[in-house]
The first five atom37 places (N, CA, C, CB, O) and aatype in JSON, in Angstrom:
{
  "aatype": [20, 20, 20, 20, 20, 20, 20, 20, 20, 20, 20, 20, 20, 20, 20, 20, 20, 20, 20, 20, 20, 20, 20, 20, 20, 20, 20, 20, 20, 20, 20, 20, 20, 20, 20, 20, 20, 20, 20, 20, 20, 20, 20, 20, 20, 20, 20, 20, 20, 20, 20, 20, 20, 20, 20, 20, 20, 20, 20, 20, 20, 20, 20, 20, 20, 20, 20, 20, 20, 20, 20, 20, 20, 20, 20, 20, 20, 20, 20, 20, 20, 20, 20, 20, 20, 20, 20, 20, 20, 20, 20, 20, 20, 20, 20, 20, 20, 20, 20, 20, 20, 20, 20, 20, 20, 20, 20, 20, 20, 20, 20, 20, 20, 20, 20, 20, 20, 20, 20, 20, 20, 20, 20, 20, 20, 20, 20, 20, 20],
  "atom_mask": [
    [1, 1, 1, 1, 1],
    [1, 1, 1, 1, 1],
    [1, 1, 1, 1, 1],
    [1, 1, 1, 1, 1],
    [1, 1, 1, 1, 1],
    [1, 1, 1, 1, 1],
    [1, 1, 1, 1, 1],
    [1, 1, 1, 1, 1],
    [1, 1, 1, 1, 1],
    [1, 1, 1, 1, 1],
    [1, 1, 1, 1, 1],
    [1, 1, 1, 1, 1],
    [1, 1, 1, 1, 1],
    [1, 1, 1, 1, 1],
    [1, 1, 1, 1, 1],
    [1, 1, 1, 1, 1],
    [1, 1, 1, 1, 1],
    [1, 1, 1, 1, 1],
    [1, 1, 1, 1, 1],
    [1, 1, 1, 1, 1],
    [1, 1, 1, 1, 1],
    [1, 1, 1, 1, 1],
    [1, 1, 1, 1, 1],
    [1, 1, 1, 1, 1],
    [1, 1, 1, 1, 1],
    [1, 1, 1, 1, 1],
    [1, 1, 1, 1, 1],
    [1, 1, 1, 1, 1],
    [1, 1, 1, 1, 1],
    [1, 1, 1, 1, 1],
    [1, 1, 1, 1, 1],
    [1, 1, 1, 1, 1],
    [1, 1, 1, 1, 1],
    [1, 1, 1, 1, 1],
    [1, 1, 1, 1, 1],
    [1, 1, 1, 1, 1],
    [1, 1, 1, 1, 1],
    [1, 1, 1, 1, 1],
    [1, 1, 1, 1, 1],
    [1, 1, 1, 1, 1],
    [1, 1, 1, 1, 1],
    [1, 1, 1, 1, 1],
    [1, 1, 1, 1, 1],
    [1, 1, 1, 1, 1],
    [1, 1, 1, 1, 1],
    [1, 1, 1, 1, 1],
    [1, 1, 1, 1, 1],
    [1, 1, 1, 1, 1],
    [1, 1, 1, 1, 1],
    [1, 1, 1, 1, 1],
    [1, 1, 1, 1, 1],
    [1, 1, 1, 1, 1],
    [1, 1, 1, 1, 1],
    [1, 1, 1, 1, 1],
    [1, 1, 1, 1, 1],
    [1, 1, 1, 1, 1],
    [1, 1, 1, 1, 1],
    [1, 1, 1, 1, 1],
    [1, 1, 1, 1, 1],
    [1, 1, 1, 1, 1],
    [1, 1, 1, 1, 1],
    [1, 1, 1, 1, 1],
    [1, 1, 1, 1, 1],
    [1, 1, 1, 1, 1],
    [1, 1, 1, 1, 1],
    [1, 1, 1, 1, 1],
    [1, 1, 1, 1, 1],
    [1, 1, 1, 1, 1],
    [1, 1, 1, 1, 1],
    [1, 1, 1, 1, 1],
    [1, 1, 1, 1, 1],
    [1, 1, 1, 1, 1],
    [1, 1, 1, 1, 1],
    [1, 1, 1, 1, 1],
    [1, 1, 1, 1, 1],
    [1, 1, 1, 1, 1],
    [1, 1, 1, 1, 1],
    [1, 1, 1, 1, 1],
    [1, 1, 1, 1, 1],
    [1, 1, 1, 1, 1],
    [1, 1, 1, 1, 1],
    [1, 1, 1, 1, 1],
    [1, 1, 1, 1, 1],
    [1, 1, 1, 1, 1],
    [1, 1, 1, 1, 1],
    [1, 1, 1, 1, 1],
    [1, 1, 1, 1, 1],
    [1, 1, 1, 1, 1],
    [1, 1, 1, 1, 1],
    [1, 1, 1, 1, 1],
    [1, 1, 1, 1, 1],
    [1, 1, 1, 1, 1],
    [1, 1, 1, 1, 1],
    [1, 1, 1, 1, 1],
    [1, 1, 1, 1, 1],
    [1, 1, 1, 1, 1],
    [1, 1, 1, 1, 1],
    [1, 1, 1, 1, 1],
    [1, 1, 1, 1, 1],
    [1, 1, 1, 1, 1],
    [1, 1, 1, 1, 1],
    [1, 1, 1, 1, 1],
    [1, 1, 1, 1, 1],
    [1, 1, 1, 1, 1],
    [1, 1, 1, 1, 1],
    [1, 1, 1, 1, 1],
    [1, 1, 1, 1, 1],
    [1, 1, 1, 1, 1],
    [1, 1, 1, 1, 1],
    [1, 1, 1, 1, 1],
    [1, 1, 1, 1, 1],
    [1, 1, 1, 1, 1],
    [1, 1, 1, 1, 1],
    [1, 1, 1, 1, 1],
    [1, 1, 1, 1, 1],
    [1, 1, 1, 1, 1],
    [1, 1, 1, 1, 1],
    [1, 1, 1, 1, 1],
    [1, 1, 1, 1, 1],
    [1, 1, 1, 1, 1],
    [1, 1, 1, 1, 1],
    [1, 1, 1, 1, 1],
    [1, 1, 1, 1, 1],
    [1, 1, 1, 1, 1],
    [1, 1, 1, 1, 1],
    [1, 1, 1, 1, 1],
    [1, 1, 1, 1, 1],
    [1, 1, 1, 1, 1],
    [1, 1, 1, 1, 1]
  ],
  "atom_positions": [
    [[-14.38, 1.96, 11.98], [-14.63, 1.76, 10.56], [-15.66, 0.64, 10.41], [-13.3, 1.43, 9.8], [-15.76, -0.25, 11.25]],
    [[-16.38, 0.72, 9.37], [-17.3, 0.11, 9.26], [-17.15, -1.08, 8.22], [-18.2, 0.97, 9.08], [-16.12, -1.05, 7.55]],
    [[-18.13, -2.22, 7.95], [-17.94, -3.44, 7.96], [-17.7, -3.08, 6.26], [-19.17, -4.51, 8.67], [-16.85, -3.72, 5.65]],
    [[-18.52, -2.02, 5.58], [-18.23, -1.66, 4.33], [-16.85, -1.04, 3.55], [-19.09, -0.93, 4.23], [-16.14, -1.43, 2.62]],
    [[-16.87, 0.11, 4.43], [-15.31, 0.84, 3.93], [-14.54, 0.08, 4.07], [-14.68, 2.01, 4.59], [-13.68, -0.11, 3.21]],
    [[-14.59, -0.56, 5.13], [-13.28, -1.3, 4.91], [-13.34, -2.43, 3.85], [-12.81, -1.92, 6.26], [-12.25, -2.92, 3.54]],
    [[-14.32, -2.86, 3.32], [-14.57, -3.88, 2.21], [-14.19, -2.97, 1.11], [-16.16, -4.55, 2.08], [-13.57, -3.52, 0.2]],
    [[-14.43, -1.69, 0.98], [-14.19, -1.21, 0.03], [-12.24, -0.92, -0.53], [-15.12, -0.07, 0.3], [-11.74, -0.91, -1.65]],
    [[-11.66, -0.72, 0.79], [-10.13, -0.48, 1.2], [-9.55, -1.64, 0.71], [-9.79, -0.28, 2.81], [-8.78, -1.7, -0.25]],
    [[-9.96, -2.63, 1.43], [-9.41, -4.32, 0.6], [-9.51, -4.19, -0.47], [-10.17, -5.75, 0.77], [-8.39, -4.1, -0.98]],
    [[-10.45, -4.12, -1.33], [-10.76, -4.27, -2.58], [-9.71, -3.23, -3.85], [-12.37, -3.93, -2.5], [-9.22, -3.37, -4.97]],
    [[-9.83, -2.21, -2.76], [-8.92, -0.87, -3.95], [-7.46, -1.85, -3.4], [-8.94, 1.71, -3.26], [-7.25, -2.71, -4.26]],
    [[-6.61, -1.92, -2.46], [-5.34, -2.59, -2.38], [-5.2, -3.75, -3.1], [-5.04, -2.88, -1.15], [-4.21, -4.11, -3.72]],
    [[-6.3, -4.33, -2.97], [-6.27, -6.04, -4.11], [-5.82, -5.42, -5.63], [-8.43, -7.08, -4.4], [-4.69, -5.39, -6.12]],
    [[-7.02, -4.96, -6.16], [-6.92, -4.12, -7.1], [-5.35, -3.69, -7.77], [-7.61, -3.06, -6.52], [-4.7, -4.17, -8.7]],
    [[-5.1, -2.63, -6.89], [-3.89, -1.93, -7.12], [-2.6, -2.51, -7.35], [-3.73, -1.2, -6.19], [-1.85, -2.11, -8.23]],
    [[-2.19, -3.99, -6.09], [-1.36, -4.82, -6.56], [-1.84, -6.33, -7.14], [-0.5, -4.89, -5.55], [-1.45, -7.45, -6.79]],
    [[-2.86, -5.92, -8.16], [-2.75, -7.24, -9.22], [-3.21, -8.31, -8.28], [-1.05, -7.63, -9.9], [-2.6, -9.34, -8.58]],
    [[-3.9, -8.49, -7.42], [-4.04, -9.84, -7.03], [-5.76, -10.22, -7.57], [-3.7, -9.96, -5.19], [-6.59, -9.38, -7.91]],
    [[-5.96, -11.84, -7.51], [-7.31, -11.6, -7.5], [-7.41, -12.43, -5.95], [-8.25, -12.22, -8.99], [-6.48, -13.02, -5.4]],
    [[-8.76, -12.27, -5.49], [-9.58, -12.4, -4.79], [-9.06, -14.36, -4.09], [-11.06, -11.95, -5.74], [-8.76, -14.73, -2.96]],
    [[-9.13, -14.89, -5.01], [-7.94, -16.57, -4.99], [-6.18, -16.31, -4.18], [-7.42, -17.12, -7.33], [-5.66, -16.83, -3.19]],
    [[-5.71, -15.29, -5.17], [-4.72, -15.31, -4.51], [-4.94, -14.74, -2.93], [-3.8, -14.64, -5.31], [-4.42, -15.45, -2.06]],
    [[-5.38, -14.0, -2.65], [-5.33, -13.37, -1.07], [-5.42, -14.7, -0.19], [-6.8, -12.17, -0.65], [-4.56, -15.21, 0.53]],
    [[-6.82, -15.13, -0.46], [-7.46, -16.16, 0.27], [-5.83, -17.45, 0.26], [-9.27, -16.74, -0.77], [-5.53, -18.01, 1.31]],
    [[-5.17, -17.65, -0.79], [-4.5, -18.57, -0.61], [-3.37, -18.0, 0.76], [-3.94, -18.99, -2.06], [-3.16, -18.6, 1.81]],
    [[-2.8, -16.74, 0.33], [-1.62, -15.94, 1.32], [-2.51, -16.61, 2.51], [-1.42, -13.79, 1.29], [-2.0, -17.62, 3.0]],
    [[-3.44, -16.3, 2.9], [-4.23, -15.57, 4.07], [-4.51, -17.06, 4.39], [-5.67, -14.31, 3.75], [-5.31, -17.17, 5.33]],
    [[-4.18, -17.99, 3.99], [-4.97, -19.48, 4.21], [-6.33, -19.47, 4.8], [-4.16, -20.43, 5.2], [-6.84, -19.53, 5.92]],
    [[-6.66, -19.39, 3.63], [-8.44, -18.8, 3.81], [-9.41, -19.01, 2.43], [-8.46, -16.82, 4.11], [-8.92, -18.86, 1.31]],
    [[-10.6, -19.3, 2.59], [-11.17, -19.82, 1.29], [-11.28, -18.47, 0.87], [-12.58, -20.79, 1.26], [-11.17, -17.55, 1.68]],
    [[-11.56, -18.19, -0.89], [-11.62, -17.15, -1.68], [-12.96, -16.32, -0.84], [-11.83, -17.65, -3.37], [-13.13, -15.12, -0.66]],
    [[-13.75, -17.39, -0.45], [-15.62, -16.74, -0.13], [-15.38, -16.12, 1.04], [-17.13, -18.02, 0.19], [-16.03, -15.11, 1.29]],
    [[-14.44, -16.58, 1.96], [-14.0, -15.7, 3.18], [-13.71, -14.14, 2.44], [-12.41, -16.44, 4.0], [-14.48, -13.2, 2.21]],
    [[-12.26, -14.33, 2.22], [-12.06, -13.01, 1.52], [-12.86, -12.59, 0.92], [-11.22, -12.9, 0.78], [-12.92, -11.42, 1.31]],
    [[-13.8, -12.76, -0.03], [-15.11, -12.59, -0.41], [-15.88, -11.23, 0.45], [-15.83, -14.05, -0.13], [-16.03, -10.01, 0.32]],
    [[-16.26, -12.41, 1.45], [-17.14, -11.65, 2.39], [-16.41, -10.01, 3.33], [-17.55, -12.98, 3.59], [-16.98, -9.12, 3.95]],
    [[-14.79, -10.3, 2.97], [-14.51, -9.39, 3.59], [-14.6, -8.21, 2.67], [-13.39, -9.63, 4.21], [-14.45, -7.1, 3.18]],
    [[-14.81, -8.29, 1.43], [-14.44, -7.25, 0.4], [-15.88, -7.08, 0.27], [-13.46, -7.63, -1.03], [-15.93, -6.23, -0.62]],
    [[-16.94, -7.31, 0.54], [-18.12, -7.46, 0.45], [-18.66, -6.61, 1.74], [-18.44, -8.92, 0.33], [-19.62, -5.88, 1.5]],
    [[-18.18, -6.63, 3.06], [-18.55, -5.71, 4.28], [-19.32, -6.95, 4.85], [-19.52, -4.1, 3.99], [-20.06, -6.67, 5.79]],
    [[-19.3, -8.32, 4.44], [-20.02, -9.48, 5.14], [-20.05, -9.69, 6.85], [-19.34, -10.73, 4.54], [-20.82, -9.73, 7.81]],
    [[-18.28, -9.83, 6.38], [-17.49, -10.21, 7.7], [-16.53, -9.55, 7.81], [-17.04, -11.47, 7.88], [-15.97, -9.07, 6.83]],
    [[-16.07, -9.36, 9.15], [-15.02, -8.16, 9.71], [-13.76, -9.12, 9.85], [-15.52, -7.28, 11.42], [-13.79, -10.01, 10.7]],
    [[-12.48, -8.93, 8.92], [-11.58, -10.01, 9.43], [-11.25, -9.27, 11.04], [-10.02, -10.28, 8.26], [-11.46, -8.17, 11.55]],
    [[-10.61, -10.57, 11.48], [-9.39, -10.33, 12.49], [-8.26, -9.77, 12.72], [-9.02, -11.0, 12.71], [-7.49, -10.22, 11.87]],
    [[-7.63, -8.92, 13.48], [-6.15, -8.1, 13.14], [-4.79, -8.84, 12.91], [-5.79, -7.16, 14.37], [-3.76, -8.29, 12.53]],
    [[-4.95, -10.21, 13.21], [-4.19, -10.85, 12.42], [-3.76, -11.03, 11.04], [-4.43, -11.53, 12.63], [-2.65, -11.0, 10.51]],
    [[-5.6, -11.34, 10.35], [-5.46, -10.82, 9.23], [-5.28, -9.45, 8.55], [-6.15, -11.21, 8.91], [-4.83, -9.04, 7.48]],
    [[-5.79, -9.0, 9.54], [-5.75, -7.49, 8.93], [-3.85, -7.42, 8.55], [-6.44, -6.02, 10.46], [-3.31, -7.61, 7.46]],
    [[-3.15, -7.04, 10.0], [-1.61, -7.17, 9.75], [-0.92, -8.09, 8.86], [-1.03, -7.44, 10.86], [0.27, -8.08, 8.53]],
    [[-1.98, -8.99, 8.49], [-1.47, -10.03, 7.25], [-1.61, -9.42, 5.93], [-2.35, -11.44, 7.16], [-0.63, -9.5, 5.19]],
    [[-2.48, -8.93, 5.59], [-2.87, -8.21, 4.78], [-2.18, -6.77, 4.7], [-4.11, -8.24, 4.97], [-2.26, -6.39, 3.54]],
    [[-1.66, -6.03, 5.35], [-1.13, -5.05, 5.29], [0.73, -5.38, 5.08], [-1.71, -4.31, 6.54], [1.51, -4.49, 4.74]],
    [[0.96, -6.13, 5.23], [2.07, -6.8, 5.09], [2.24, -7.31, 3.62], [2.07, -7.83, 6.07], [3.25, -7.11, 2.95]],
    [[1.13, -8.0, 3.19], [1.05, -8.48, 1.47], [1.2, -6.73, 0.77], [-1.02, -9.5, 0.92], [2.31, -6.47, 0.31]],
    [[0.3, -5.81, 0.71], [0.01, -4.96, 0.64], [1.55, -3.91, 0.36], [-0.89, -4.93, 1.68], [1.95, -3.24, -0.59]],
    [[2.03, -4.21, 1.63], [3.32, -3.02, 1.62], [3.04, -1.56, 2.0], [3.93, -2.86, 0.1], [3.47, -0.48, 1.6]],
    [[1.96, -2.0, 3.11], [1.1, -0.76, 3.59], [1.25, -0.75, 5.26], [-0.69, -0.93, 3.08], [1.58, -1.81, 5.81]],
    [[0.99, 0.49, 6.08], [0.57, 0.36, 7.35], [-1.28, -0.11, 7.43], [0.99, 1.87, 8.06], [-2.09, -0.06, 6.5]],
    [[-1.52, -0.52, 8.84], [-2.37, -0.99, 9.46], [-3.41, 0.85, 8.88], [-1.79, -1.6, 11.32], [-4.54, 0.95, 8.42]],
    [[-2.37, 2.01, 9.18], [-3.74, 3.14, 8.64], [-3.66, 3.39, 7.63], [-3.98, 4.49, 9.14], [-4.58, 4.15, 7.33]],
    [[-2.75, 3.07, 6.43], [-3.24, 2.83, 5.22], [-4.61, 1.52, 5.04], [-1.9, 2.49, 4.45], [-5.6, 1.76, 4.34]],
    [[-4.54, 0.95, 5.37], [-5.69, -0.24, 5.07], [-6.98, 0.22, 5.85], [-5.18, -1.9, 5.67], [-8.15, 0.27, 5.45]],
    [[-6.5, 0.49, 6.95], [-8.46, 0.91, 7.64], [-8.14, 2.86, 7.35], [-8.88, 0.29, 10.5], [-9.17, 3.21, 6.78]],
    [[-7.44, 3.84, 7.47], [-7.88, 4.77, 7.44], [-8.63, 5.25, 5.6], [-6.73, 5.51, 8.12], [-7.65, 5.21, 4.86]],
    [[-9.52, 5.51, 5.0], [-10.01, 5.82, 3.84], [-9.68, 7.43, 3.71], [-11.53, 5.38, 3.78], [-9.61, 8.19, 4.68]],
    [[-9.52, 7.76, 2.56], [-8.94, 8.95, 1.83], [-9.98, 9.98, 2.51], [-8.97, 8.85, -0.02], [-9.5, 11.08, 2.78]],
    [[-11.07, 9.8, 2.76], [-11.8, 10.85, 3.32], [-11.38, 10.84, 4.96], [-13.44, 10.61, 3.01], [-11.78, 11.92, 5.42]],
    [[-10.84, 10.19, 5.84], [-10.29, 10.61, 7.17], [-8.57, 10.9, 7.15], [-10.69, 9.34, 8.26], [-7.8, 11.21, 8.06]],
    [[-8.36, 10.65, 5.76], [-6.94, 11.43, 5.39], [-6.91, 12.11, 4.62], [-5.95, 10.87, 5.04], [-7.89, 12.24, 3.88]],
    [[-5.91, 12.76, 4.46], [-5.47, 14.13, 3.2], [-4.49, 13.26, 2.47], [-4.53, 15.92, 3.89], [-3.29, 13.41, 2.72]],
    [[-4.95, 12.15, 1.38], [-3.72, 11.32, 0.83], [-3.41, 11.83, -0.31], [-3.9, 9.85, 0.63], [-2.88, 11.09, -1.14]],
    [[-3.7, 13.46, -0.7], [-2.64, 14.16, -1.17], [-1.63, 15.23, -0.3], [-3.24, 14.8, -2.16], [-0.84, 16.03, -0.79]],
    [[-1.93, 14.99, 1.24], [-0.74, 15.92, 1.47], [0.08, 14.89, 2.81], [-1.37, 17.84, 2.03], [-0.2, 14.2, 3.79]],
    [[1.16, 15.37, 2.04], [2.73, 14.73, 2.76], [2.44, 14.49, 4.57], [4.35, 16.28, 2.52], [2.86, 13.54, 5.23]],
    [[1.83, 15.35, 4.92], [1.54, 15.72, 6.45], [0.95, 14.66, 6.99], [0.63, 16.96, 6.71], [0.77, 14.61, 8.21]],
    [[0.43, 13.33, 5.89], [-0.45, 12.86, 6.83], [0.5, 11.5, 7.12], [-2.13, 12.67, 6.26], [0.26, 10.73, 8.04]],
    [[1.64, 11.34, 6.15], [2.55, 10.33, 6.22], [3.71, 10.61, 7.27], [3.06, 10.11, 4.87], [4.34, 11.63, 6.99]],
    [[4.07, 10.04, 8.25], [4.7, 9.86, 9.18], [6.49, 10.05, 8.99], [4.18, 8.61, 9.55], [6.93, 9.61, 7.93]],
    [[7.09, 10.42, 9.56], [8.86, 10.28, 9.03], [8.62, 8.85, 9.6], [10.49, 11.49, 9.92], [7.58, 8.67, 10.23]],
    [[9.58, 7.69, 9.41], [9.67, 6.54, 9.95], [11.19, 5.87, 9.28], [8.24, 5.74, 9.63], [11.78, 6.19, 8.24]],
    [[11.51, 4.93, 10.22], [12.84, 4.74, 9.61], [12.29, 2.97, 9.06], [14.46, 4.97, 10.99], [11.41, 2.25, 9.51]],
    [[13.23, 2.78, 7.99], [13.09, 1.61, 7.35], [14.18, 0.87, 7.12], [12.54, 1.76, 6.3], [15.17, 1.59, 6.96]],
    [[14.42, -0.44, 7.04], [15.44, -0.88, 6.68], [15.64, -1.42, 5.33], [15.69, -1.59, 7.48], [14.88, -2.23, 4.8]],
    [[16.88, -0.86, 4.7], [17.17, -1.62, 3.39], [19.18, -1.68, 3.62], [16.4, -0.44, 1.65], [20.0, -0.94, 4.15]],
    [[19.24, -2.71, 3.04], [20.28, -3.51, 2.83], [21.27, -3.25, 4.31], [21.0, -3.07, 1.29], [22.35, -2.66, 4.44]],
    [[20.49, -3.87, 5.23], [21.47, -3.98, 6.97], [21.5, -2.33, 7.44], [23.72, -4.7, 6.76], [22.04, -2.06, 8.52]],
    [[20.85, -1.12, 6.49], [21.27, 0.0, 6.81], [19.66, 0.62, 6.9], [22.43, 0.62, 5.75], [18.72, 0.46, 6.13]],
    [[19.76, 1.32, 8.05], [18.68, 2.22, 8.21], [18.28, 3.73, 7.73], [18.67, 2.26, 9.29], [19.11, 4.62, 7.93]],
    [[17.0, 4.07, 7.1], [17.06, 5.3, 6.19], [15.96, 6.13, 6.84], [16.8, 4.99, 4.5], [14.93, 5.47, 6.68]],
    [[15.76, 6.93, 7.3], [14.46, 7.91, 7.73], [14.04, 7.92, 6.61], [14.58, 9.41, 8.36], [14.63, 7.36, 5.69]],
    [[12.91, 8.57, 6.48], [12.02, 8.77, 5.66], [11.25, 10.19, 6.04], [11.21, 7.55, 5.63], [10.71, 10.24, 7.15]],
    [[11.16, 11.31, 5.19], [10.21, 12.42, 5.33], [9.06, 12.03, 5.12], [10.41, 13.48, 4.57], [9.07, 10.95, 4.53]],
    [[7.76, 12.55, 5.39], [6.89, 12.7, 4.97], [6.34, 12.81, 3.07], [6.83, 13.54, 5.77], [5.37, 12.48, 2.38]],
    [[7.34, 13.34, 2.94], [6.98, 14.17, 1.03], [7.74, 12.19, 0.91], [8.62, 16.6, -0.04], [7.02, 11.45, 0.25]],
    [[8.76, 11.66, 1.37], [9.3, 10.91, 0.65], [9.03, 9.18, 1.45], [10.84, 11.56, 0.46], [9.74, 8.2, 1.23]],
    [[8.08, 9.21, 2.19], [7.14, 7.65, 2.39], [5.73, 8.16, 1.29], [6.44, 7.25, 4.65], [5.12, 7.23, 0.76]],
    [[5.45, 9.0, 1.12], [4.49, 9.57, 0.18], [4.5, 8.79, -1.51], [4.93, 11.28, 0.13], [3.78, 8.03, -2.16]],
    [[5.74, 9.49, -1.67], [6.65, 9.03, -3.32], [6.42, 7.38, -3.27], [8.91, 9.48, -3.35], [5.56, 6.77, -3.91]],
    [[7.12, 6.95, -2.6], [7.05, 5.6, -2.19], [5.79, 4.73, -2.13], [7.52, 5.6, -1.02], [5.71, 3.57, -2.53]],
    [[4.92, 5.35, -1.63], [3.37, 4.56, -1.63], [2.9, 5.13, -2.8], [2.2, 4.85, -0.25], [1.95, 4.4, -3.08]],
    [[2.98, 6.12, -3.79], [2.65, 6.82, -5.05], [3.07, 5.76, -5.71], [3.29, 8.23, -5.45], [2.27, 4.98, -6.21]],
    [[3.94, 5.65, -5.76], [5.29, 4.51, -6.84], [4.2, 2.69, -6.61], [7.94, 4.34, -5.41], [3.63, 1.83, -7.27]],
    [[4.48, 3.01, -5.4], [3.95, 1.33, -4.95], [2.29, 1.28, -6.06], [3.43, 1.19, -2.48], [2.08, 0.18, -6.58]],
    [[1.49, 2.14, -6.3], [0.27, 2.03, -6.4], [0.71, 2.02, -8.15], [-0.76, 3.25, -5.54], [-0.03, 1.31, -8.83]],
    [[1.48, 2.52, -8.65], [1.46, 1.98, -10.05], [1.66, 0.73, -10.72], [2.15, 2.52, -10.55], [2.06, -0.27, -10.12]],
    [[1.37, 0.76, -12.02], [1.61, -0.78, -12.85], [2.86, -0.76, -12.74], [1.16, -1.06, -14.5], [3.47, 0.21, -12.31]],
    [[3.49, -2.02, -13.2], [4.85, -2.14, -13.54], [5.28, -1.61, -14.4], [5.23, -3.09, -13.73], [6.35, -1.13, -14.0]],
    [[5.12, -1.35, -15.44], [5.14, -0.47, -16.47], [5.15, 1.34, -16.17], [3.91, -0.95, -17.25], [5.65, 2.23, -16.85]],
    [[4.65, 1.39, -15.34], [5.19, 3.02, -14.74], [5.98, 3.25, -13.86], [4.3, 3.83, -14.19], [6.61, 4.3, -13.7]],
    [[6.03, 2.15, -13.11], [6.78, 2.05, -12.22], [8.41, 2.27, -12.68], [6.4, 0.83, -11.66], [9.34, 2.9, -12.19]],
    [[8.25, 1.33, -14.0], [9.95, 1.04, -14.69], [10.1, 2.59, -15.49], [10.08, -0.68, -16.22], [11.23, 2.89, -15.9]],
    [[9.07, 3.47, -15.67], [9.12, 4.98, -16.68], [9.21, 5.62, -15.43], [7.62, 5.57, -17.86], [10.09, 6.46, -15.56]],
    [[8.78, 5.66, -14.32], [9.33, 6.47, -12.62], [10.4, 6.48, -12.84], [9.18, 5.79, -11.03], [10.96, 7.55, -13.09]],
    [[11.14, 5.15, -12.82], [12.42, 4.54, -12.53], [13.78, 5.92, -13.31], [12.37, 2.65, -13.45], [14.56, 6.82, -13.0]],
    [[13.17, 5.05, -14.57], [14.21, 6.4, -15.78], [13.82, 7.52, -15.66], [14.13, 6.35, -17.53], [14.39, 8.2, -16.51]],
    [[12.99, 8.26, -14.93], [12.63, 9.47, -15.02], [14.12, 10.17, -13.57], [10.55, 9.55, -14.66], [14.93, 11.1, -13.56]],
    [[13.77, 9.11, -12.65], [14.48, 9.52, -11.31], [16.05, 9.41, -12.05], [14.13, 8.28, -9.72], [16.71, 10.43, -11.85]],
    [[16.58, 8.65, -12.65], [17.89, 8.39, -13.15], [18.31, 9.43, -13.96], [17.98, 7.19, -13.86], [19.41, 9.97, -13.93]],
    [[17.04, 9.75, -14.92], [17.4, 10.74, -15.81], [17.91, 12.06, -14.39], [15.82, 11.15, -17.06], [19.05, 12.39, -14.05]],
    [[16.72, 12.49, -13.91], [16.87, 13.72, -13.15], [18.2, 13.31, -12.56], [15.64, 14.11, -12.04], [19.16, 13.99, -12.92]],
    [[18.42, 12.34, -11.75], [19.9, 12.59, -10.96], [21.08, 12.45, -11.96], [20.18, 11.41, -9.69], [22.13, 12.96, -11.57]],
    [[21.08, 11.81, -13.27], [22.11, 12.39, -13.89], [22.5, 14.04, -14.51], [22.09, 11.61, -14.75], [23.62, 14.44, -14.84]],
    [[21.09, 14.84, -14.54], [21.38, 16.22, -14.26], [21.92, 16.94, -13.32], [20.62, 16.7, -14.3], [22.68, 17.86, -13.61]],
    [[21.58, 16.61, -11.96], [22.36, 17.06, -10.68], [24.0, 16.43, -10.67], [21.45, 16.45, -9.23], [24.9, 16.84, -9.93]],
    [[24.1, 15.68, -11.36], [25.5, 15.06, -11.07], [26.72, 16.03, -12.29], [25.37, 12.97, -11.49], [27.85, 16.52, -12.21]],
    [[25.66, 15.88, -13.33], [26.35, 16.94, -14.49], [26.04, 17.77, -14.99], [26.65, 16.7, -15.39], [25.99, 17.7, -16.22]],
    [[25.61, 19.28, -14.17], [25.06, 20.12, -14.45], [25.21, 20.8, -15.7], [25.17, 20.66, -13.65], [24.52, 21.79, -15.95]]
  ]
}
């Protein structure tokens, strides 16, 4: 990947979760002009940062360097089953449903909380048909 796309990848993830360009650099203990240059195709961070950044993010390492044109990030196939942990208990994950999950992640808060009641609504139909 090149010194650009990937400036361009930072920039849509910054973007997407609300940060500006100050905050990263602070996470990342790094001046804003660093990060700068990385969203810019200046300078190539390090995979430190990179995994630092994908970690702020709530993304894998090929969400951040792979770009929508070397994936199909509308089809389920390209997301991995993987197991995750929430509350001491471990959950697989399908493909269709680490998908939902990074869909969900990329909205405002405000859709996120209308997702929310939408999923509640639907499973109170399955519960009381």
């Amino acid at each position: 990947m090149d010194n650009a796309t990937l400036g361009r990848q930072l920039l849509k993830y910054r973007k997407l979760n609300h940060y500006t360009q100050k905050e990263v650099g602070k996470y990342l203990n790094i001046q804003r002009q660093t990060y700068s240059n990385y969203e810019r195709g200046i300078r190539m961070p390090d995979l430190k940062t990179l995994s630092s950044l994908a970690a702020l993010y709530r993304i894998s390492l090929d969400d951040l360097l792979l770009t929508d044109t070397l994936k199909d990030s509308s089809s389920a196939d390209f997301y991995h089953e993987g197991v995750v942990s929430a509350s001491n208990s471990r959950i697989l994950l399908t493909g269709t449903e680490a998908k939902l999950i990074m869909d969900y992640r990329s909205l405002s808060p405000e859709l996120q909380e209308t997702a929310v009641l939408h999923m509640k609504f639907l499973k109170s139909q399955t519960e009381n048909p």
